[in-house]
N, C-alpha and C positions, 0 to 999 in steps of 0.2 A: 711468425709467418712473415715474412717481406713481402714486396712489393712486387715480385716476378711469380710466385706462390698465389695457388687459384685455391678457392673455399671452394669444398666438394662436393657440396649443395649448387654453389653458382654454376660448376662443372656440368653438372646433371641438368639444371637450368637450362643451362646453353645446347644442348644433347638433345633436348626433348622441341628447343624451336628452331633448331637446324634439321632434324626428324620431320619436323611437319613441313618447313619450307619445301622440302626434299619431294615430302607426299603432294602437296599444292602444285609444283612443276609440273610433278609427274603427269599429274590427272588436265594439266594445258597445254602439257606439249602434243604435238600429232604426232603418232603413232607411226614408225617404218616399217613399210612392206617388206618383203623378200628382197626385194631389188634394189633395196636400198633406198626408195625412193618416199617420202614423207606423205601419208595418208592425211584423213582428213581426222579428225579430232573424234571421240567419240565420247560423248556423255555418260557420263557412269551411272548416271541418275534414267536413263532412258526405260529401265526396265520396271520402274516405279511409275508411269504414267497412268494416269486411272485407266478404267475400260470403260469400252464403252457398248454399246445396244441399240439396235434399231427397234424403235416403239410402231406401232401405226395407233392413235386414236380419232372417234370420230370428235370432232369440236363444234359444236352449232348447226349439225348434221354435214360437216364437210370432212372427210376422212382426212387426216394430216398423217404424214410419217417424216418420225425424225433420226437422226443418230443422234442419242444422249449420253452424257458421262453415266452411269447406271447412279450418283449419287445425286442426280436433279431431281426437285421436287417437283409436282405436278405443279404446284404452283409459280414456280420459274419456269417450268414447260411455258407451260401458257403465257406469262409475261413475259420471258426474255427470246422464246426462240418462236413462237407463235403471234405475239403481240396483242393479246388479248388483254390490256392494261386497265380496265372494267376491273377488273376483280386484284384487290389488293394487297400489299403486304402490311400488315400490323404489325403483331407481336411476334411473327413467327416462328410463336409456340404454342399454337393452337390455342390462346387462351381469348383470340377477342373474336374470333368471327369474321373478318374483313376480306376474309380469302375465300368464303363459303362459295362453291358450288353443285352442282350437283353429277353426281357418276349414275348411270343406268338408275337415273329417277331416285336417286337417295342422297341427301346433302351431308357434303362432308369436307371438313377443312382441309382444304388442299396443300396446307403447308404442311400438314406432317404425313404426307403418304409420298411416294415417290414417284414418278412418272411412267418407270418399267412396272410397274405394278398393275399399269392400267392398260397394258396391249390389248386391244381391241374393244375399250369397253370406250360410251358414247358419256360425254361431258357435254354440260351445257353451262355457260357461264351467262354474266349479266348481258351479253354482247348479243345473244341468242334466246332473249326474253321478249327482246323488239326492237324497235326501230325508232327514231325521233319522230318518221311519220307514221308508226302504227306504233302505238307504245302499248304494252300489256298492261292490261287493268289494276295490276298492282304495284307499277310503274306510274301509273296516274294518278292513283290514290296519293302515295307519295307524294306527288308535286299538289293534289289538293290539299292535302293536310298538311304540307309544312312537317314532312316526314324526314329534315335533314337539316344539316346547318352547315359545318362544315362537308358534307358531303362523303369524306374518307371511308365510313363502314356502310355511307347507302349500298353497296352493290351488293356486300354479303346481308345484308339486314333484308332487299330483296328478294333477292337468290332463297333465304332461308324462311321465309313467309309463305312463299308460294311454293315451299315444297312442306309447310306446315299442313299448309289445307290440303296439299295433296297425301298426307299421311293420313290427318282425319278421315278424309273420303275413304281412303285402301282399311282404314282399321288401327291402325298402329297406335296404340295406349300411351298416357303420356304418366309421367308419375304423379300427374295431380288427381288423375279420375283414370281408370283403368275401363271404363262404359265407352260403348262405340257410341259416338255423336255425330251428329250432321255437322255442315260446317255452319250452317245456320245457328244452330246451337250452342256454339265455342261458346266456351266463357270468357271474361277478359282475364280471369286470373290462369284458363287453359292456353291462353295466348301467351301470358308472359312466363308462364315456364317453358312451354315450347321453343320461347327465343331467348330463351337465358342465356344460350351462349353464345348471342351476338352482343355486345357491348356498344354502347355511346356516347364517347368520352364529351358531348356538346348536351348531351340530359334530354335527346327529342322523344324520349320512351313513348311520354301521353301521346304524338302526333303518329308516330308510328303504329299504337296500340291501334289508333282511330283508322289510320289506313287498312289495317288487317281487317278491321271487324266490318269498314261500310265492302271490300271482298267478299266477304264471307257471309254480307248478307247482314248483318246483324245491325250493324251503326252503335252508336254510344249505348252502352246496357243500361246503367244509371244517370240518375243528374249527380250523384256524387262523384262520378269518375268525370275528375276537373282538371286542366292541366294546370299542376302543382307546382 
């Protein structure tokens, strides 16, 4: 083969990135009308843009409506286009708790449910528990007992306490005791499976256990239950 002779591999080579230059042009040039006259460009990618859905929820009893990508989480509802930044992002995989709110009185990790999911239904998050100057009872507990350190999963550790007792009260079995109890009566070991699935990566368990139970009426069960 000399020097003027092309290898018919390179040949194909060369074919296939003149091909795609050709397609690249194509798709940035603007487009001519009838008239000959240069239109304006048009995205080829345009027919791929998510959808989207008008939600209405209520949030801390204020009805909000939004247009959503239909793939937002209730929990970026609320933090990114509501601002309700109280209730946090962990692991969001549902595995630590820090996004816990509650939906029509039932708590539930908001990172893994979606925001169209909840048209019309009423969300309470930590924003709507109280106030600096009314704080809810178990917002005070908390700051009695040193119910925090870093801070980052207090709001779901809140959020998920006070919908603890409010399970007890309605009935709802926990899998440590399937017996309706008062909340008077909680155990500490019915407290801590109840919030098993909020997590505290700072170890404040004891000062939290302590907050739920002087709630719930009870105060330290044992002198064995020490913080460890």
């Amino acid at each position: 083969m000399n020097e003027h002779e092309t290898d018919p591999v390179d040949r194909m080579r060369r074919g296939v990135l003149a091909g795609g230059l050709v397609t690249v042009a194509g798709t940035m040039t603007p487009f001519i009308d009838a008239h000959g006259a240069p239109s304006e460009a048009v995205d080829p990618l345009d027919h791929l843009a998510p959808p989207t859905a008008s939600v209405t929820i209520k949030v801390n009893g204020q009805t909000q409506t939004l247009t959503l990508d239909t793939r937002t989480t209730l929990l970026d509802a609320l933090r990114e286009h509501l601002k309700f930044t109280g209730t946090k992002k962990g692991c969001d995989h549902g595995q630590c708790g820090a996004c816990t709110v509650t939906v029509n009185g039932r708590r539930i990790n908001s990172c893994l449910t979606l925001a169209v999911m909840h048209d019309g239904d009423e969300v309470v998050t930590i924003e709507g528990l109280g106030t600096p100057a009314k704080l809810h009872p178990m917002q005070a507990a908390f700051i009695k007992h040193d119910g925090y350190q870093c801070g980052y999963c207090t709001a779901g550790q809140i959020c998920s306490a006070v919908a603890v007792l409010d399970e007890i009260k309605r009935g709802i079995p926990s899998h440590v005791s399937a017996d309706l109890v008062a909340p008077s009566t909680i155990s500490a070991d019915e407290i801590r499976e109840r919030m098993s699935g909020n997590l505290c990566r700072c170890g404040a368990y004891a000062n939290i256990l302590d907050a739920i139970q002087e709630v719930a009426g009870t105060g330290r069960t044992t002198p064995a239950e020490t913080k460890a």
